[in-house]
KERONU-828149 format. One record per atom (N, C-alpha, C): atom name; residue number from 1; residue in one letter; x negated, y negated, z negated. Coordinates in pm, 1 decimal, always signed. Last residue first. Example, Ala and Ser with C-alpha at 12.3 -4.5 7.8 and 13.67 -1.06 7.14 Angstrom:
// KERONU-828149
{a=N | k=2 | r=s | x=-1285.0 | y=+225.0 | z=-708.0}
{a=CA | k=2 | r=s | x=-1367.0 | y=+106.0 | z=-714.0}
{a=C | k=2 | r=s | x=-1290.0 | y=-3.0 | z=-787.0}
{a=N | k=1 | r=a | x=-1319.0 | y=+569.0 | z=-780.0}
{a=CA | k=1 | r=a | x=-1230.0 | y=+450.0 | z=-780.0}
{a=C | k=1 | r=a | x=-1320.0 | y=+330.0 | z=-780.0}
// end
This chain:
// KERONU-828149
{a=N | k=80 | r=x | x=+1006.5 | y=+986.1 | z=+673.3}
{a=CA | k=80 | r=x | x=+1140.9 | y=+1029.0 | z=+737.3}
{a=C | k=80 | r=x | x=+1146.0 | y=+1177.3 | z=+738.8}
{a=N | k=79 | r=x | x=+866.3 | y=+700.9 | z=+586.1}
{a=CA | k=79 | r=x | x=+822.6 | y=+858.3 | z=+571.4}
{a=C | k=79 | r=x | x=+959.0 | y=+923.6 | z=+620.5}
{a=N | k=78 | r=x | x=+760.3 | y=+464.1 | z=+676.7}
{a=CA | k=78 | r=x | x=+840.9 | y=+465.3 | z=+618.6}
{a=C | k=78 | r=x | x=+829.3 | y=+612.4 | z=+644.8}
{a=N | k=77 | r=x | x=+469.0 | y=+122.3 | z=+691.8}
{a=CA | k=77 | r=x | x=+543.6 | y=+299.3 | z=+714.5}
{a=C | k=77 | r=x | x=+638.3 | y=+315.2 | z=+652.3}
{a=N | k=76 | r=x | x=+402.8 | y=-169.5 | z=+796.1}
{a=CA | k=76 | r=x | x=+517.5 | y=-86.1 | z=+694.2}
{a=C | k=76 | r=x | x=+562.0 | y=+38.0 | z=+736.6}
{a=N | k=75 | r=x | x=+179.0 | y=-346.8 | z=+916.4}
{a=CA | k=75 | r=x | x=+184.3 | y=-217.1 | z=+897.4}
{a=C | k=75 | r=x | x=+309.9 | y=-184.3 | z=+784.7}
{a=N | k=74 | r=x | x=+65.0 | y=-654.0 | z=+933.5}
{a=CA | k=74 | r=x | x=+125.5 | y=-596.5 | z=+835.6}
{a=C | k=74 | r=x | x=+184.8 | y=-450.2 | z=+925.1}
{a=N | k=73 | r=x | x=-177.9 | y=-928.5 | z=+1033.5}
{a=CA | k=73 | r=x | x=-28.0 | y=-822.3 | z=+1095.0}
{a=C | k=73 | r=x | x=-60.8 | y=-707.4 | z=+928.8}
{a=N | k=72 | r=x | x=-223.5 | y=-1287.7 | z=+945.5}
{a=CA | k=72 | r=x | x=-228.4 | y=-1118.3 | z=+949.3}
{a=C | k=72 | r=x | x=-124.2 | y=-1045.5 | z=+949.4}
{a=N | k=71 | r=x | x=-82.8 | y=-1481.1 | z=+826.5}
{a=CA | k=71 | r=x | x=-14.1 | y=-1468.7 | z=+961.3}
{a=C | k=71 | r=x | x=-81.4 | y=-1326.1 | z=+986.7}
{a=N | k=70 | r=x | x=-82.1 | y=-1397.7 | z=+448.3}
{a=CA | k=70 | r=x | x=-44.0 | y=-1486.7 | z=+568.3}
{a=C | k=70 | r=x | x=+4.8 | y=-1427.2 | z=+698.9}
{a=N | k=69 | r=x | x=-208.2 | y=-1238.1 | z=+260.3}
{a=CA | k=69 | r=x | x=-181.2 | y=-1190.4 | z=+413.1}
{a=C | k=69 | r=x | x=-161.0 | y=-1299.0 | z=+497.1}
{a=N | k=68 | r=x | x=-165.8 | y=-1368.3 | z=+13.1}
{a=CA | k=68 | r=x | x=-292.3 | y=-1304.2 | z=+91.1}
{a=C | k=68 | r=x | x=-302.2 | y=-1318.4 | z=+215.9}
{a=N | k=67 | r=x | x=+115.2 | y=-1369.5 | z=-44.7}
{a=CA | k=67 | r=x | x=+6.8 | y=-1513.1 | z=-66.3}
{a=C | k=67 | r=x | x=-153.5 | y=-1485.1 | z=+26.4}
{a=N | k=66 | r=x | x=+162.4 | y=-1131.6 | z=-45.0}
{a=CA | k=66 | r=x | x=+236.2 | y=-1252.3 | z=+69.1}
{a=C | k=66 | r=x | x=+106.9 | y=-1386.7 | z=+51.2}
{a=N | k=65 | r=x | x=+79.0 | y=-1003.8 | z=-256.1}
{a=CA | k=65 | r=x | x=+42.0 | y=-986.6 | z=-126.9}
{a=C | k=65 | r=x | x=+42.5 | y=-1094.6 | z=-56.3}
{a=N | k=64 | r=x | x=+214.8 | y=-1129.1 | z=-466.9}
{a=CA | k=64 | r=x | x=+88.8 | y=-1154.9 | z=-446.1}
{a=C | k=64 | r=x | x=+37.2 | y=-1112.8 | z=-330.6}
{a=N | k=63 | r=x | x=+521.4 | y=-1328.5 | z=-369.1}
{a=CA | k=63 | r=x | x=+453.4 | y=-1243.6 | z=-422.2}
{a=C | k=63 | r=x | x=+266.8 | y=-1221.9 | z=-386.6}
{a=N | k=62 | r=x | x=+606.9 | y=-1588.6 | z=-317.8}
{a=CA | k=62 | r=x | x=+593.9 | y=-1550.5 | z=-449.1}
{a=C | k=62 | r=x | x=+547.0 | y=-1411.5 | z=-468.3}
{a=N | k=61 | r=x | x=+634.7 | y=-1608.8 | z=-20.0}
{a=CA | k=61 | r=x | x=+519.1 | y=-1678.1 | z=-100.1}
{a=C | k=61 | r=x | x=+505.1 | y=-1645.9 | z=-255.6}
{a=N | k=60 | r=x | x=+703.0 | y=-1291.1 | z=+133.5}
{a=CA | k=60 | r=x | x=+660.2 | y=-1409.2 | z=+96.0}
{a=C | k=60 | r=x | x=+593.0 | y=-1499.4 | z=+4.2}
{a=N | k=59 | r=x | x=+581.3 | y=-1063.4 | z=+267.6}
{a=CA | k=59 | r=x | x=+555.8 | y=-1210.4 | z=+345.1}
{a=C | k=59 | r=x | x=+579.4 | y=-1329.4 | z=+281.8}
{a=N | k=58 | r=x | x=+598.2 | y=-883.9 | z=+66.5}
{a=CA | k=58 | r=x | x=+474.4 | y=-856.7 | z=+169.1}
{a=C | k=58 | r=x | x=+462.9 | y=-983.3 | z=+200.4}
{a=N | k=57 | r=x | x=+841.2 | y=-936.3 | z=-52.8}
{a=CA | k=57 | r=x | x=+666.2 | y=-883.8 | z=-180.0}
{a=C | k=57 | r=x | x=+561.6 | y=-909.8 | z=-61.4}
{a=N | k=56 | r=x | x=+1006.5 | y=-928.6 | z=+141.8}
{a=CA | k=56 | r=x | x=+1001.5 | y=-1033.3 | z=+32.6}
{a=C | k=56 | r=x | x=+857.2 | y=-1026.6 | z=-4.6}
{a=N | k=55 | r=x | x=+1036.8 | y=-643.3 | z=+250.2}
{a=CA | k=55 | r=x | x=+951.9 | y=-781.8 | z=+326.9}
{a=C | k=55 | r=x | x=+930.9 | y=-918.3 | z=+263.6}
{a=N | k=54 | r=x | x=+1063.6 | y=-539.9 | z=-42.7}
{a=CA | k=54 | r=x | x=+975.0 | y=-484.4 | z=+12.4}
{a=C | k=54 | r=x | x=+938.2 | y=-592.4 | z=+117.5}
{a=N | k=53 | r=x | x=+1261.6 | y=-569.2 | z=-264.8}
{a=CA | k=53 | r=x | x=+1234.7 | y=-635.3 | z=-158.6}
{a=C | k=53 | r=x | x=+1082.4 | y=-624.8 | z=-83.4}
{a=N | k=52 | r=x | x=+1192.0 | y=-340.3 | z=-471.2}
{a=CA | k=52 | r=x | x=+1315.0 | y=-359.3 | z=-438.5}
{a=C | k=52 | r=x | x=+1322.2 | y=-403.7 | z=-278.6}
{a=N | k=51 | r=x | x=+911.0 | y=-214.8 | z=-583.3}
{a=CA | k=51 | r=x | x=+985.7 | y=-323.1 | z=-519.8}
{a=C | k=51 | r=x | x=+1097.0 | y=-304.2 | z=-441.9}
{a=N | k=50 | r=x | x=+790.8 | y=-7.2 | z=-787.4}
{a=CA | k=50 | r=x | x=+957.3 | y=-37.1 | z=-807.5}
{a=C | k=50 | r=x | x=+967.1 | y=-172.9 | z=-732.3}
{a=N | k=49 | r=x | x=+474.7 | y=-110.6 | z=-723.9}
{a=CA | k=49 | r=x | x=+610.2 | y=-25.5 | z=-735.3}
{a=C | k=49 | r=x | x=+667.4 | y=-105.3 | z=-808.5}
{a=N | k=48 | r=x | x=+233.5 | y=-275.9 | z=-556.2}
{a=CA | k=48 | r=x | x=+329.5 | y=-304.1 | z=-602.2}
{a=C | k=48 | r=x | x=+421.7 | y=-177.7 | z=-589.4}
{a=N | k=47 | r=x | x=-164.2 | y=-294.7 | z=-527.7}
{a=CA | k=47 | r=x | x=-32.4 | y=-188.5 | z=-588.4}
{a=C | k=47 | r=x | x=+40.7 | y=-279.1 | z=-610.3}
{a=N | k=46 | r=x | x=-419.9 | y=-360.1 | z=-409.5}
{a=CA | k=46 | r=x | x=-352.9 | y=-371.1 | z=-406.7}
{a=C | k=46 | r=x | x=-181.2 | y=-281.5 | z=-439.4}
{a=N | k=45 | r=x | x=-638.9 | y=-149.0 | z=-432.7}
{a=CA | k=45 | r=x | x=-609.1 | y=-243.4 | z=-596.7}
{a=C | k=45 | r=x | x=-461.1 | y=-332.5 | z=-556.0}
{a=N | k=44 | r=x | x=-737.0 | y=+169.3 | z=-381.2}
{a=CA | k=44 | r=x | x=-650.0 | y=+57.5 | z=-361.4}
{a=C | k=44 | r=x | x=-607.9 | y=-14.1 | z=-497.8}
{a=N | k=43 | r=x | x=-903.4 | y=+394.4 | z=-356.9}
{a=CA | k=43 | r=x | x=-966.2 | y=+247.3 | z=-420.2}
{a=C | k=43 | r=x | x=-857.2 | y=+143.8 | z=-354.0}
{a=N | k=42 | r=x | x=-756.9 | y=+574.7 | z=-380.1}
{a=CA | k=42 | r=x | x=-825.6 | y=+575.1 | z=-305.5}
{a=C | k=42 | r=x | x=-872.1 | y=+420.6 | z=-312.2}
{a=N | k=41 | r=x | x=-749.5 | y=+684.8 | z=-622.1}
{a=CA | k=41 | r=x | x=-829.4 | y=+764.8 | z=-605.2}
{a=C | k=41 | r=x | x=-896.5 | y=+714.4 | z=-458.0}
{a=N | k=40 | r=x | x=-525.4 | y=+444.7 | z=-706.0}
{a=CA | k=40 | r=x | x=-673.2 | y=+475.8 | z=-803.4}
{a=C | k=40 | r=x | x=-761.1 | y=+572.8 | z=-699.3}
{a=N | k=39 | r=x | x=-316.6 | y=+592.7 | z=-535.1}
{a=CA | k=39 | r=x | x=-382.2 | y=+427.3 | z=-471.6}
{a=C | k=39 | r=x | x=-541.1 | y=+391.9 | z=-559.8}
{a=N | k=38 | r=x | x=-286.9 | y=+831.3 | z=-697.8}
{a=CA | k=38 | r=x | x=-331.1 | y=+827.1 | z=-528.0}
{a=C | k=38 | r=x | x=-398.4 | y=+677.4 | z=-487.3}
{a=N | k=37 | r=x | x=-206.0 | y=+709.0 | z=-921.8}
{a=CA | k=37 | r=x | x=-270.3 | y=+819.0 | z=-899.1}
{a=C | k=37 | r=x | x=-327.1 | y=+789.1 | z=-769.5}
{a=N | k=36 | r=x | x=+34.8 | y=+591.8 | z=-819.3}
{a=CA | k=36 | r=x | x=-56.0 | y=+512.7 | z=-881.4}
{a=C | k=36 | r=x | x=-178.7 | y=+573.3 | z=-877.7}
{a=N | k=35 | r=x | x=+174.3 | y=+790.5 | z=-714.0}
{a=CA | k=35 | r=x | x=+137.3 | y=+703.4 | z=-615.1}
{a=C | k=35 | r=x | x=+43.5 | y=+605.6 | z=-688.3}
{a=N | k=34 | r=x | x=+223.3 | y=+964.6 | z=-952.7}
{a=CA | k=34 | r=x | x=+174.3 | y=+1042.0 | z=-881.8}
{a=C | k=34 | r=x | x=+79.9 | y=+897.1 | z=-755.6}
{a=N | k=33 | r=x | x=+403.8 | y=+743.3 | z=-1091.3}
{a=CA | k=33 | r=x | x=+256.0 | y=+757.6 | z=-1159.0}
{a=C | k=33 | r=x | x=+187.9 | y=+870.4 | z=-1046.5}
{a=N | k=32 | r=x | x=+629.3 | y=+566.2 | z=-951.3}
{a=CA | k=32 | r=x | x=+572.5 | y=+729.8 | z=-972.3}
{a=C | k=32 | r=x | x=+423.3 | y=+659.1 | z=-975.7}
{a=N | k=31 | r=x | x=+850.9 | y=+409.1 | z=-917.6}
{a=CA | k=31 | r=x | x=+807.1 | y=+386.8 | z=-971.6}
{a=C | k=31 | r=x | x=+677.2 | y=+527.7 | z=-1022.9}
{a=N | k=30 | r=x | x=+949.7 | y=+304.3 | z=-529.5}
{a=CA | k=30 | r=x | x=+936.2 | y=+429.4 | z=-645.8}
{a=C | k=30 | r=x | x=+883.5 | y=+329.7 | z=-775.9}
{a=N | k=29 | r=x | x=+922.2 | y=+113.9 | z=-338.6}
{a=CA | k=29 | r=x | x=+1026.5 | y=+145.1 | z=-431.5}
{a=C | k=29 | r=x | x=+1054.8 | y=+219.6 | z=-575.7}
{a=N | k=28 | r=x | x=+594.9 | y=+60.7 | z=-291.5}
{a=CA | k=28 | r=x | x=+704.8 | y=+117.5 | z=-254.8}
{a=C | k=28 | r=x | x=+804.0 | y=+43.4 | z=-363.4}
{a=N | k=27 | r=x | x=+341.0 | y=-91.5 | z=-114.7}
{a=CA | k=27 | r=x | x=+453.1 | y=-131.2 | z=-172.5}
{a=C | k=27 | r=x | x=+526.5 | y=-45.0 | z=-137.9}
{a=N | k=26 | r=x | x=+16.7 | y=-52.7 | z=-121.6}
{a=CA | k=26 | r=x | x=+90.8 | y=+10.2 | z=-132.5}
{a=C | k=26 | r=x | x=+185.8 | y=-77.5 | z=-216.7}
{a=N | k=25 | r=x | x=-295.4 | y=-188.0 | z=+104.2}
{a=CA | k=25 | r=x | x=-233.3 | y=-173.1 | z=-44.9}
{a=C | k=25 | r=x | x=-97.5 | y=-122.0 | z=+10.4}
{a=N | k=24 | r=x | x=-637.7 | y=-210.2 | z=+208.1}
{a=CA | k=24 | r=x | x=-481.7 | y=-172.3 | z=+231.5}
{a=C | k=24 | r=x | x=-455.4 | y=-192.1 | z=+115.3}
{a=N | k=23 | r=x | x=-898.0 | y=-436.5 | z=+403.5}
{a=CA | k=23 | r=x | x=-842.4 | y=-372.4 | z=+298.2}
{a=C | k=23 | r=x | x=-681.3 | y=-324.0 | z=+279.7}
{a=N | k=22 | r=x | x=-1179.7 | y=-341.8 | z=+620.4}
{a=CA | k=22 | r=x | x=-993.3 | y=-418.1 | z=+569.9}
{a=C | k=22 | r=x | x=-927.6 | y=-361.8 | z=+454.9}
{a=N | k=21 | r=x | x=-1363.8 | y=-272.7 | z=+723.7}
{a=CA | k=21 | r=x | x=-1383.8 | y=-391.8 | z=+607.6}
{a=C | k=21 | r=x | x=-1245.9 | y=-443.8 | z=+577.1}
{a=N | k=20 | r=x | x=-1454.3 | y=-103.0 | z=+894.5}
{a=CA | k=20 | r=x | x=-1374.0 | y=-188.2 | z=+938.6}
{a=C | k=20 | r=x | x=-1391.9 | y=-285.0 | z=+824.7}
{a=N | k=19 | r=x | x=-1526.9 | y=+132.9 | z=+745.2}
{a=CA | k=19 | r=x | x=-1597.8 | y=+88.8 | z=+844.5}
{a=C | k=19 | r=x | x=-1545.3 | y=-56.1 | z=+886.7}
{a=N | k=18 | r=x | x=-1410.1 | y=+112.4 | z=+467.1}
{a=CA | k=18 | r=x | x=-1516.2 | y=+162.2 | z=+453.2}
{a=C | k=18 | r=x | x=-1637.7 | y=+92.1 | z=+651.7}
{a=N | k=17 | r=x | x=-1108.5 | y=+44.7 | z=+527.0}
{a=CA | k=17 | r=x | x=-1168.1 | y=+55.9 | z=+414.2}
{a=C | k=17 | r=x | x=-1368.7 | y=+30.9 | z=+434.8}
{a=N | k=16 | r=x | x=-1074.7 | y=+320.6 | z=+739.1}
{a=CA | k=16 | r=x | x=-1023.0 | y=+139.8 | z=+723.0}
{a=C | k=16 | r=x | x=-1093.6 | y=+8.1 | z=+654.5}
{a=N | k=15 | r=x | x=-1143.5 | y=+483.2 | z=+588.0}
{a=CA | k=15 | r=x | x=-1192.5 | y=+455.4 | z=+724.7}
{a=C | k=15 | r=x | x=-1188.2 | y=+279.0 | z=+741.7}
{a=N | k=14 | r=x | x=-939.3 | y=+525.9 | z=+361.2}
{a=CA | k=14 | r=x | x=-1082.5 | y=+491.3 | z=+390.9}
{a=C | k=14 | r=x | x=-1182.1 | y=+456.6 | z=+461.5}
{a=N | k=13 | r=x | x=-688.5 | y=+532.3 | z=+546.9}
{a=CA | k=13 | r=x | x=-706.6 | y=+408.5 | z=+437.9}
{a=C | k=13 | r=x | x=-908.0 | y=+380.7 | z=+399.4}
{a=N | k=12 | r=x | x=-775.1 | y=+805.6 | z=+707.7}
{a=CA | k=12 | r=x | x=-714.6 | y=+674.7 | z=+777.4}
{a=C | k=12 | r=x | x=-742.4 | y=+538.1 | z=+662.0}
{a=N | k=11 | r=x | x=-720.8 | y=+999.1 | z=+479.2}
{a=CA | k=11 | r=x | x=-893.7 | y=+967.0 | z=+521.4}
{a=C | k=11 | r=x | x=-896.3 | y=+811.8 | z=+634.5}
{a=N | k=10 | r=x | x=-525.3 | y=+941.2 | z=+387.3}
{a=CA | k=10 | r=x | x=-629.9 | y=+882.1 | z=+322.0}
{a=C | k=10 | r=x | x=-727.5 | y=+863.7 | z=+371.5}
{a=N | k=9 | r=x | x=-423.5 | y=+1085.6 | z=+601.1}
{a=CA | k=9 | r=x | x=-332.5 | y=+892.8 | z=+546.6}
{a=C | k=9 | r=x | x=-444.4 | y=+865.0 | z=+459.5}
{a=N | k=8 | r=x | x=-480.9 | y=+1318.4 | z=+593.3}
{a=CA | k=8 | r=x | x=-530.3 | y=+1239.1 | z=+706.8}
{a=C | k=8 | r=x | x=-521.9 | y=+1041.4 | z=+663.2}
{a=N | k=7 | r=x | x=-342.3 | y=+1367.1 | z=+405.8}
{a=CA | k=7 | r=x | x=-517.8 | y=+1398.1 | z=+370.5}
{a=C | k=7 | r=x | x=-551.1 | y=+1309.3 | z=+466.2}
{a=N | k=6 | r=x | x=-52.4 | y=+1289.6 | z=+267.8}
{a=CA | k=6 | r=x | x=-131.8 | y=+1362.2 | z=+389.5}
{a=C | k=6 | r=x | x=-271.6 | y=+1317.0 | z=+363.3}
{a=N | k=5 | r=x | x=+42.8 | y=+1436.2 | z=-55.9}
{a=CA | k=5 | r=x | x=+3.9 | y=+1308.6 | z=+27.5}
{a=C | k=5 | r=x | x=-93.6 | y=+1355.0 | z=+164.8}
{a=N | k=4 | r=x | x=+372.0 | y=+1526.0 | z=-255.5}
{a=CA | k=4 | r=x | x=+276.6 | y=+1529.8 | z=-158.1}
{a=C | k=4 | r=x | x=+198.0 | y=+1389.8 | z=-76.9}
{a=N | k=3 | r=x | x=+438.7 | y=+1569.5 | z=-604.1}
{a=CA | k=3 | r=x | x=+457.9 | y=+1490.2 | z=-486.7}
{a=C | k=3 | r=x | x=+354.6 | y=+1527.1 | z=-400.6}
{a=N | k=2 | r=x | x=+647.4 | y=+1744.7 | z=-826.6}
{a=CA | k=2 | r=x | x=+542.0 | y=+1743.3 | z=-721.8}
{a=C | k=2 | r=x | x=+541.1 | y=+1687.4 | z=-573.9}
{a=N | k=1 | r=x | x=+835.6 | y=+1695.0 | z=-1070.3}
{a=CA | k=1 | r=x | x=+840.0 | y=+1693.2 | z=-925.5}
{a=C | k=1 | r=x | x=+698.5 | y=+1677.3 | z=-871.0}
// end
């Protein structure tokens, strides 16, 4: 299966990244080496796949994001 990624969503994560000084990361569901791929190319170290509990992993205290983020705002896209 050939997966797709918008050019803009990266050049948006680098921007981010690069002028701003914030850093992003990626929680899906999937387990795809294509999105591991993509988060390596775009210097994301934050990676969680196959999460199940997706506002669990982000806000709370047992996961490693959650421990980060705290009261910082959080962004959850969902592709439709």
């Amino acid at each position: 299966m050939l997966k797709r990624f918008s050019i803009r969503d990266g050049m948006g994560v680098e921007r981010l990244r690069k002028l701003a000084g914030i850093e992003t990361g990626i929680i899906t569901g999937e387990l795809s080496p294509s999105v591991a791929r993509r988060a390596e190319k775009l210097h994301i170290s934050e990676l969680h796949l196959g999460v199940k509990d997706k506002a669990g992993q982000t806000y709370g205290n047992h996961g490693a994001a959650g421990d980060r983020l705290g009261g910082d705002r959080v962004y959850r896209g969902r592709r439709e």
